[in-house]
C-alpha positions, 0 to 999 in steps of 0.5 A: 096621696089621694087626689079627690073630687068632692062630688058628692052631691045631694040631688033632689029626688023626682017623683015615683020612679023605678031602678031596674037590677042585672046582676052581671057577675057574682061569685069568688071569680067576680062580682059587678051589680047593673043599676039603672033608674030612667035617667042614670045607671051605675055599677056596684063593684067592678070585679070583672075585667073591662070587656068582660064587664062590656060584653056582659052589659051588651049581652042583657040589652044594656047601654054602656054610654048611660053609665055615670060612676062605680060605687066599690063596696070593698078593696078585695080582687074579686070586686075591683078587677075592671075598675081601673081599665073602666074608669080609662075607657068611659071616664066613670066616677069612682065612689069609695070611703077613704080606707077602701080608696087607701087600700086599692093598689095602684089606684090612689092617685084616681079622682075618688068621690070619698063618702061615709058610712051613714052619710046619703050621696046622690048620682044622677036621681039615685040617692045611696046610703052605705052602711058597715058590713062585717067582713074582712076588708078594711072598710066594707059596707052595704048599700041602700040605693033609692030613686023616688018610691023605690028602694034597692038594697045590696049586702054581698059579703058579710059574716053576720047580720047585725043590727044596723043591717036589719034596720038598713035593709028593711022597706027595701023591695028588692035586694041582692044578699048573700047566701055564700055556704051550705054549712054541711057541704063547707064542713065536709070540704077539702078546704083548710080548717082555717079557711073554714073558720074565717069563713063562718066566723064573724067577718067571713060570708053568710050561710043559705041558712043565715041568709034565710033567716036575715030575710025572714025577719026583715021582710015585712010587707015591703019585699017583693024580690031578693037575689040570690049572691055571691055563692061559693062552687065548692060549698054550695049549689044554686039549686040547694041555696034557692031551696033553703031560701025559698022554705024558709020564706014559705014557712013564715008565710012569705012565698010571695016574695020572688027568690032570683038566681045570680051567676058567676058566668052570665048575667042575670035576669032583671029585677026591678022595684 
């Protein structure tokens, strides 16, 4: 039985103001996004465990006493292995819909905040839509976050870009997407052939060429940074994914945007819109 809280509020935006991204952690051994604006911060997946989570948030400068909640994208283990242990030692809000609730082991008696797909919440001064994303978990989504002016989205597992993607993602300045594969490096894997498949198939992770070209058709005026996640050590390099990502983006006229790395072992540098 889930015990709720309907906290859910929808808070006035202020003025023009910024969100500043670290990605503490991204990759199969776990993902956790850092996002702040000038009066609230939060976390995006809680993958890590606990004092991982702190160390890292230490080690980039950053203050875990400013931390309001954690918004779960979906129930896999590499995104929810500190969240319980978190929400004990700092009291944060719990954000998921109701079937990523339902599905966390162990965890539904907790106060969960409960949201909808299409349906804008508010923590603090930072207004978030989720949206669906294909991917193999009961209900997963993206997020758009979005403080004044400026205007964060975050896609990190996905099997396809569909078109709700497209429109949720486009006038964002900033993003954190995936480029999980190098098509040849996961064909020529010991992987099994059926890992293989779900991998490339419609609810499984996006390859650096799927990836690039999401960007390219989304991109507009408006995109200024784009972190690079969620990136396989068997079927991919950091150098090789940047590379593909960054001529492709050259080749539509569109290396102005700037291309960062993510990490599964130490944070990463700060993006900020």
């Amino acid at each position: 039985m889930l015990d709720i809280e309907y906290s859910v509020s929808e808070a006035p935006m202020p003025p023009a103001t910024q969100l500043r991204v670290c990605v503490l952690a991204s990759g199969s051994s776990g993902n956790c996004i850092h996002v702040e604006s000038p009066t609230t911060a939060l976390l995006i997946d809680a993958g890590l465990s606990a004092r991982e989570t702190l160390r890292r948030m230490a080690a980039a400068g950053l203050d875990p006493a400013k931390l309001r909640a954690i918004c779960i994208s979906h129930e896999h283990a590499d995104h929810i292995a500190g969240l319980l242990q978190l929400h004990k030692r700092l009291g944060l809000g719990l954000y998921a819909n109701r079937d990523t609730a339902l599905a966390i082991r162990n965890a539904q008696d907790l106060p969960w905040n409960l949201f909808s797909s299409g349906s804008r919440f508010a923590i603090g001064d930072i207004e978030i839509l989720p949206f669906p994303l294909p991917h193999d978990a009961y209900d997963p989504v993206g997020f758009v976050l979005t403080c004044g002016t400026s205007r964060l989205g975050v896609a990190t597992d996905l099997g396809i870009p569909t078109q709700v993607t497209r429109e949720r993602l486009r006038g964002c300045q900033l993003l954190v997407l995936e480029a999980n594969h190098d098509e040849t490096l996961l064909q020529n894997s010991f992987r099994p052939w059926a890992l293989k498949k779900r991998i490339r198939g419609r609810q499984g992770h996006l390859s650096n060429e799927t990836a690039a070209m999401l960007l390219t058709e989304i991109a507009g005026e408006t995109l200024q940074q784009v972190f690079l996640a969620h990136l396989s050590r068997e079927c991919n390099t950091l150098e090789l994914a940047m590379q593909i990502v960054r001529n492709r983006l050259a080749a539509a006229g569109l290396d102005r945007i700037r291309v960062l790395p993510t990490h599964p072992d130490r944070p990463s540098e700060f993006g900020e819109c």
